[in-house]
Structures are given as structure tokens and as C-alpha cells.
GUVEXVO-727792 format. One record per residue (C-alpha): residue in one letter; y, z, x; chain. Coordinates in nm, 2 decimals, always signed. Layout:
N
<atom type="a" north="Y" up="Z" east="X" mol="A"/>
...
# end
This chain:
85
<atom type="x" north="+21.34" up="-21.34" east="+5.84" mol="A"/>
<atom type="x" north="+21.08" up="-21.27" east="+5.60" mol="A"/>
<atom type="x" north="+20.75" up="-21.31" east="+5.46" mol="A"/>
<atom type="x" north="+20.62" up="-21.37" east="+5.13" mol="A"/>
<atom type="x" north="+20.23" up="-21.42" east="+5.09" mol="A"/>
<atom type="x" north="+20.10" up="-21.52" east="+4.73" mol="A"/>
<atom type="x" north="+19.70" up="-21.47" east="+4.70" mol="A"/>
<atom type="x" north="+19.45" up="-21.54" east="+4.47" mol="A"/>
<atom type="x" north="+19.14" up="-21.37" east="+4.47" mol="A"/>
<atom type="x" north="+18.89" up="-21.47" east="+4.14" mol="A"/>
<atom type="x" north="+19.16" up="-21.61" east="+3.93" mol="A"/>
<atom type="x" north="+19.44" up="-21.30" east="+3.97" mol="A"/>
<atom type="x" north="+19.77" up="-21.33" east="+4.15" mol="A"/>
<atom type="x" north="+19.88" up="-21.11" east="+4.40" mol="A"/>
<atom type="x" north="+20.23" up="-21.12" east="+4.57" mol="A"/>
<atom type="x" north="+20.28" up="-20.92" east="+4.92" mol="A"/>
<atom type="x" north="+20.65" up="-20.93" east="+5.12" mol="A"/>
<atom type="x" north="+20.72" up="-20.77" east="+5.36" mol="A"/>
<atom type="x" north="+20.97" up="-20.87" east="+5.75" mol="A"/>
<atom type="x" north="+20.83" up="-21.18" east="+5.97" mol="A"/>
<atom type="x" north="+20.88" up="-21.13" east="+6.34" mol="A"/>
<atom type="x" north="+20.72" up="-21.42" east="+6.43" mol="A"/>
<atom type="x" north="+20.71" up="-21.77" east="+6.24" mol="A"/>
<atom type="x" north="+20.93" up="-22.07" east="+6.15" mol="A"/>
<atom type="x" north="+21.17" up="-22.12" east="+5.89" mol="A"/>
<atom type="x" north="+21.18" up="-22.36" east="+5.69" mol="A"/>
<atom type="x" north="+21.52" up="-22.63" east="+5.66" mol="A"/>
<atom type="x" north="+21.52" up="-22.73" east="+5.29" mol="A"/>
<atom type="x" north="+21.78" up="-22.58" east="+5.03" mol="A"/>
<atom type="x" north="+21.58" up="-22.22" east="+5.03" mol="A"/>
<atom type="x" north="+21.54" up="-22.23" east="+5.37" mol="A"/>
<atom type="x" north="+21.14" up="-22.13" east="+5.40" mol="A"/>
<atom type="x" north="+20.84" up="-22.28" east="+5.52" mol="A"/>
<atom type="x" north="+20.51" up="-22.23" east="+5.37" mol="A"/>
<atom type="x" north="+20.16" up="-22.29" east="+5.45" mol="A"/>
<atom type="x" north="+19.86" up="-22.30" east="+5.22" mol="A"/>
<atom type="x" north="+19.51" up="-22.22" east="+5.31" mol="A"/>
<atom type="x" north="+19.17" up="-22.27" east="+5.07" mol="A"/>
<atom type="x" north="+18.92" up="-22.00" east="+5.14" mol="A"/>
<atom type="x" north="+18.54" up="-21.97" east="+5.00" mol="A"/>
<atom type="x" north="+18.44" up="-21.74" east="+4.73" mol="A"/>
<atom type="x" north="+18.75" up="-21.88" east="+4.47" mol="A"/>
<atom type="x" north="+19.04" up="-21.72" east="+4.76" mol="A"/>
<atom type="x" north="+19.42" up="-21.96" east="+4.75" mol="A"/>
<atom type="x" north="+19.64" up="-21.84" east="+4.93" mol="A"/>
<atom type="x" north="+20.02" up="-21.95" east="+5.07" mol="A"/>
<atom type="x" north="+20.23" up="-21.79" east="+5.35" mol="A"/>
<atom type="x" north="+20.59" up="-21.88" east="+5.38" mol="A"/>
<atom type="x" north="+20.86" up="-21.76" east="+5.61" mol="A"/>
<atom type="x" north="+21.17" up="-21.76" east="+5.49" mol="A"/>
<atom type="x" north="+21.52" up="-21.75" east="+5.67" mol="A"/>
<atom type="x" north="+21.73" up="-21.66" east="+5.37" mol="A"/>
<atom type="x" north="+21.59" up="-21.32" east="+5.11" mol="A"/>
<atom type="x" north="+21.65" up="-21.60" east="+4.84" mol="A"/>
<atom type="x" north="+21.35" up="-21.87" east="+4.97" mol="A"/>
<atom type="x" north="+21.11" up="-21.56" east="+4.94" mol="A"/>
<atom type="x" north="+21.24" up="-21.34" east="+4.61" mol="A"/>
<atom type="x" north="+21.27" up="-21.59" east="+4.34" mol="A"/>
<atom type="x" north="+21.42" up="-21.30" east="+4.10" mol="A"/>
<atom type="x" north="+21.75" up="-21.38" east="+3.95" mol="A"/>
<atom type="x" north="+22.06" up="-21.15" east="+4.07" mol="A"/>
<atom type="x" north="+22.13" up="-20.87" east="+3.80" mol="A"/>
<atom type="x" north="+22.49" up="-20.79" east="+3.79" mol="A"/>
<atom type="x" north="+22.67" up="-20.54" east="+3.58" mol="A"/>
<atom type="x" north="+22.94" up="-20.63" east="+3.40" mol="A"/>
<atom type="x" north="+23.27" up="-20.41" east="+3.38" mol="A"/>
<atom type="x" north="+23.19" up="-20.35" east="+3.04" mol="A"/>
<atom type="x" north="+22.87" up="-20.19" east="+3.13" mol="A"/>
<atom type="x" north="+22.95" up="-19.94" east="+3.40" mol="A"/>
<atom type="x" north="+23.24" up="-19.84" east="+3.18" mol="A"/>
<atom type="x" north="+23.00" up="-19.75" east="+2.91" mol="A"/>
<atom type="x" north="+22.79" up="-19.57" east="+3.15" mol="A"/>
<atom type="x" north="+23.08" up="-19.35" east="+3.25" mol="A"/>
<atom type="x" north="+23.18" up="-19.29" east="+2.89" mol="A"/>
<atom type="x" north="+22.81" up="-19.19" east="+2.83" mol="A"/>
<atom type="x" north="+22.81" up="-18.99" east="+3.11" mol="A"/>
<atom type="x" north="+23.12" up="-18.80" east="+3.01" mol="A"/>
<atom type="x" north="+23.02" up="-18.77" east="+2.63" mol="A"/>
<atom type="x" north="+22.68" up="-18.60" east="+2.74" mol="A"/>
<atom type="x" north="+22.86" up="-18.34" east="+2.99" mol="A"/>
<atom type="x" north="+23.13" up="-18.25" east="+2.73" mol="A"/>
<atom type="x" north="+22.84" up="-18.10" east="+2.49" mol="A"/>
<atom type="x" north="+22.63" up="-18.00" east="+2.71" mol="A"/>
<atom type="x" north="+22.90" up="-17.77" east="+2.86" mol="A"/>
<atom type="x" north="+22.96" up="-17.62" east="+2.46" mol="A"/>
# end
């Protein structure tokens, strides 16, 4: 499992995740559970526990392409040839 903890202290956001040993998971489509608490002095902040890496990293999946690592290779080949001259 893991943990995702978003908290805002005087109006800026700060994101902390790290493993959750302990805690429930949530059930829904992104499988995490989170709880919000109000604290004095202008403090938010939510915990969730998530079962899946997905319910707690909302970043999109970068792939690349076959296109791309073939560049890459060319590149890589071009820049060896003339630096061996």
C-alpha cells in the first residue's frame, strides 16, 4: 500500500508519499481512502491510503514510442562516430 498526504500550510501545497504499513484502503475505482483534517493557524490537510500506486500518483504514464528510442539510438551512434574522428 501507500500513502499520499497533501498539506496546506498558509495558502501553499505540499505533497508527501511515501509506503503505509498500517491503514485501510479504500474500495472505489482508484482504490484509496482518504481522510481530511482542519487544523488552526490556516493548516488542511488529507491523508489517503491507497491499495493501487495509481489512487495515490495522479501523473499520467509516459511511454516512449518506437520512434523515439530509435532516434535515441541513432543519436547515440551519430555522436560516437565523431567523437571517435
Amino acid at each position: 500500500m501507500c500513502r499520499k498526504i497533501r498539506q496546506k500550510v498558509h495558502g501553499e501545497w505540499r505533497y508527501f508519499r511515501s509506503c503505509a504499513y498500517m491503514g485501510e484502503p479504500g474500495i472505489e475505482g482508484d482504490e484509496r481512502f482518504c481522510l481530511m483534517r482542519t487544523g488552526s493557524y490556516n493548516i488542511f490537510m488529507e491523508f489517503c491510503t491507497c491499495n493501487s500506486k495509481d489512487g495515490c500518483n495522479s501523473a499520467g504514464i509516459h511511454r516512449l514510442g518506437l520512434m523515439g528510442v530509435l532516434t535515441g539510438t541513432l543519436l547515440s551512434v551519430i555522436v560516437a562516430h565523431l567523437l571517435r574522428q
